[in-house]
Steps between C-alpha positions, in 0.01 A plus 500: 500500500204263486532166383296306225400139634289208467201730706558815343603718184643852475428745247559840396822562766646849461702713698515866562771639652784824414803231594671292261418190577584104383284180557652133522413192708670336794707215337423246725085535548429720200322787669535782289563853671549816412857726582516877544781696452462888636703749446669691821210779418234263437557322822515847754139572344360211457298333268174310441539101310129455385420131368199349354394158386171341462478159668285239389451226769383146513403313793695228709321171566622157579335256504511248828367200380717189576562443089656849514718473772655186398564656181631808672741293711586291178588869332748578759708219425570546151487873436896591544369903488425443874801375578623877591210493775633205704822678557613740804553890415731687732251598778332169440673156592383190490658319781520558838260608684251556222492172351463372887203653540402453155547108597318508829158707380519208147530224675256204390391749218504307217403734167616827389147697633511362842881618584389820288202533779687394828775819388248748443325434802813497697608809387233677517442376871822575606649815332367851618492768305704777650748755368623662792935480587723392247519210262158443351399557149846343357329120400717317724359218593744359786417853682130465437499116632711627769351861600144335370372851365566754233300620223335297201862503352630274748215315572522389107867407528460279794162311320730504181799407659284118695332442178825479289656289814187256468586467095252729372569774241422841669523856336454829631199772324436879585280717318211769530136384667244707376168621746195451387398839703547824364737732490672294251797537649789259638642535831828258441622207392392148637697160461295322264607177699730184391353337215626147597472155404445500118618715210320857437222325287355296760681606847369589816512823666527469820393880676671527849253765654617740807361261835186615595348529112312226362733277292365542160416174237821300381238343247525818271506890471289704287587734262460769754662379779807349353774828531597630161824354441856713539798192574372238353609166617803522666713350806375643893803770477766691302287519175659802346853472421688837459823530327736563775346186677301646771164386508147581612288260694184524259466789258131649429532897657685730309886488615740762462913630602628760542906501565464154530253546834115377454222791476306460758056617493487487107157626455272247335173506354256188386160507329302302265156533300300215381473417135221291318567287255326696261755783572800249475331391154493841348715627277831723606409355821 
């Protein structure tokens, strides 16, 4: 379900579906999600889950001065809400090999943004995207420092996993970009990128591109650009928490069982239209 935040506000959520379903939130992040229970009839036929929200969105900016980052490294220290992104998750430690290399590519760094700066561009030097064989796409970050590709999933739990080794709170974003071409339509998700450093109000988001793309700004992201939020800020892995204790590694797609066995090519459908603010302002809008 998508997430109200600092950057954006949800409105007018409803869902259209013939299943009985519940909503609740994960207890340990808070994203809320939405359960479906078929019948044994339902599921042989199938059946459409329509939902629709209107987003409103706010853009990103930091500010780089040298005030701001000593205030942002100041913040750090005393906010005890980040203390949950300076510690390991299961695929992501923080010893070993990953706060080696951490400690090598820091060295003589001596602020927050310049350790920040030497992981990026480490990891986005070294890692190569490719999902071919076996073991990508799972956010471990030992296996991406080790196999040194894997898709953006991986690539975000390796940066992730060196910034919280260096002492800097790291959290992991995924969400919904929106093209400024037409068709208005949305080909998949994208990781919205570790938002790093400071808390939501003021962090950084630090985009990991696929090599061979521009890097985009770390300074800010527009309205447009930054992804329409689905997890909000959470750990690199295991966001969702089901009840029998199995996890998923991040949880935006629709997911579903059958016999206890994953459903494999769900069909999925994104678009979007653009509304003014005139249209947000009217009434019954």
């Amino acid at each position: 379900m998508p997430q109200a935040d600092a950057y954006q506000d949800i409105r007018g959520l409803h869902i259209d579906s013939p299943v009985s379903y519940v909503q609740g939130r994960d207890l340990e992040y808070g994203n809320a999600f939405a359960a479906f229970a078929p019948t044994a009839q339902q599921s042989a036929a199938g059946f459409d889950v329509v939902l629709r929200f209107t987003a409103v969105r706010r853009e990103h900016k930091v500010a780089l001065d040298a005030a701001s980052l000593q205030n942002v490294s100041a913040s750090v220290s005393r906010d005890p809400s980040l203390q949950r992104y300076l510690e390991p998750d299961k695929l992501v430690p923080l010893n070993g090999t990953i706060a080696e290399l951490a400690g090598e590519h820091t060295a003589g760094d001596t602020s927050p943004i310049q350790k920040a700066r030497h992981i990026y561009d480490y990891v986005l030097a070294t890692m190569r995207y490719d999902k071919s064989g076996e073991g990508w796409g799972r956010g471990d970050a030992v296996w991406a420092c080790t196999s040194k590709r894997g898709n953006c999933t991986d690539f975000h739990s390796l940066f992730i996993g060196m910034m919280r080794s260096s002492g800097i709170p790291a959290r992991f974003e995924i969400g919904f970009p929106l093209p400024e071409a037409s068709p208005k339509v949305i080909s998949r998700a994208t990781i919205a990128g570790p938002n790093s450093i400071s808390p939501a109000s003021a962090g950084f988001r630090w985009m990991l591109p696929k090599p061979g793309r521009i890097p985009p700004s770390v300074t800010s992201s527009s309205a447009r650009t930054t992804p329409i939020a689905f997890s909000s800020p959470t750990a690199a892995t295991f966001v969702f928490r089901r009840p029998e204790g199995r996890s998923l590694n991040y949880f935006i797609y629709p997911y579903a069982e059958m016999n206890g066995q994953p459903v494999k090519n769900l069909q999925t459908h994104f678009s979007f239209r653009d509304v003014s603010a005139a249209q947000l302002a009217a009434p019954g809008s």
